[in-house]
C-alpha positions in Angstrom: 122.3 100.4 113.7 124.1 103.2 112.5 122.5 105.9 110.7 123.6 108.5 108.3 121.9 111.4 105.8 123.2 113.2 103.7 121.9 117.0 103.1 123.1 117.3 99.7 120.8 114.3 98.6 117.7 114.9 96.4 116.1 113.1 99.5 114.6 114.7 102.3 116.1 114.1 105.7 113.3 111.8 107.1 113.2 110.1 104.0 116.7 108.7 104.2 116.4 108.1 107.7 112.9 105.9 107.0 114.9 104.5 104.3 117.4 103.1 106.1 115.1 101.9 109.1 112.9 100.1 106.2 116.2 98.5 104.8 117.3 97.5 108.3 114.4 95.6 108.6 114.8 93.8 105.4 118.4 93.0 105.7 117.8 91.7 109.4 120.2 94.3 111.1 116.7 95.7 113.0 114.9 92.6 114.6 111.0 92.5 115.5 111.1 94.5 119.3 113.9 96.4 118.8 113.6 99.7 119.9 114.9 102.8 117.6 116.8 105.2 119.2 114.9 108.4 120.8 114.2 111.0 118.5 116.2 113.4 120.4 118.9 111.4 120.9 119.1 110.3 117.1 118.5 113.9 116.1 121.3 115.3 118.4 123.8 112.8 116.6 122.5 113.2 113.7 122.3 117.2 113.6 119.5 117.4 112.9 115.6 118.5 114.1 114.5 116.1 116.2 111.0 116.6 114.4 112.8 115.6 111.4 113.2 112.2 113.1 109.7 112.5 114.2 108.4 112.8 110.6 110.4 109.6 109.4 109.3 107.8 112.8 105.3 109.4 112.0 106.1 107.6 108.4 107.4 104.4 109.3 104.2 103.6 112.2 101.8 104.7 109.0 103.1 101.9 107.2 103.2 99.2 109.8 106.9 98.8 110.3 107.1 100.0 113.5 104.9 101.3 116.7 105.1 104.1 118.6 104.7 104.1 122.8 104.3 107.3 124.4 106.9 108.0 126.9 108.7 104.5 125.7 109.9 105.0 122.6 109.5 103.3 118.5 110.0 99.9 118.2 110.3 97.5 115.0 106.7 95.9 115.3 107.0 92.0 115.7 105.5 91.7 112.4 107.3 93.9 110.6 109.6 92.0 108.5 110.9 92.3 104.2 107.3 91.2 102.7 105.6 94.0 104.7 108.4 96.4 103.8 108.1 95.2 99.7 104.3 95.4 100.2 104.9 99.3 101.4 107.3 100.2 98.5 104.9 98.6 95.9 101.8 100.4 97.7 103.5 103.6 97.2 104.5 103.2 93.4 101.1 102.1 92.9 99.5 105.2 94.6 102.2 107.9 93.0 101.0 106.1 89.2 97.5 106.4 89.9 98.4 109.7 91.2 99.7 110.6 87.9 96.8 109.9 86.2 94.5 112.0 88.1 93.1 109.1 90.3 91.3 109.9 93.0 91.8 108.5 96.5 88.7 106.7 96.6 88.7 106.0 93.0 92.3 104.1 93.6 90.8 102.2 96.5 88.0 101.3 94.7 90.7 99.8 91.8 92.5 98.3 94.7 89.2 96.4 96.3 88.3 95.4 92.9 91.8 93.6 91.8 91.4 92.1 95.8 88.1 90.3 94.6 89.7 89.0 91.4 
């Protein structure tokens, strides 16, 4: 896979580089296994921070698309694939709404548990 950012963009750096992992999955260009490139290595041809990478890499394993071996590299987890990726993205709009509206962690997982019994 072949990844790009762009520093003039409104995005940050990890972001677009999360991005594109999370669309990779989706569109089937990153399989279930496949390992990401090193952070260094990605960083170096990216020019950028490798911690930059790290941050996206951090974001990604938070969400469940990929895992993280130490001293082996990040890997697309096996059951990472486009519902967990639209489950992430709708998760997020969710959280940045409630957000908004002065929710409350625990009062936007209590809404969340709540609409789960339903």
């Amino acid at each position: 896979m072949l990844f790009r950012v762009d520093a003039s963009s409104a995005l940050s750096l990890a972001d677009q580089i999360a991005i594109q992992v999370r669309s990779g999955v989706v569109d089937g260009s990153l399989a279930p296994g496949e390992r990401l490139p090193p952070a260094r290595d990605l960083g170096a041809a990216l020019q950028i921070n490798m911690h930059t990478v790290l941050r996206a890499y951090k974001a990604l394993r938070d969400e469940g698309v990929i895992e993280m071996r130490q001293g082996r590299g990040a890997y697309v987890r096996h059951d990472a694939g486009p519902g967990l990726v639209r489950l992430t993205e709708l998760a997020q709009q969710l959280v940045g709404e409630a957000r908004k509206l002065g929710m409350s962690q625990q009062d936007i997982v209590r809404l969340i548990g709540g609409v789960a019994k339903a």
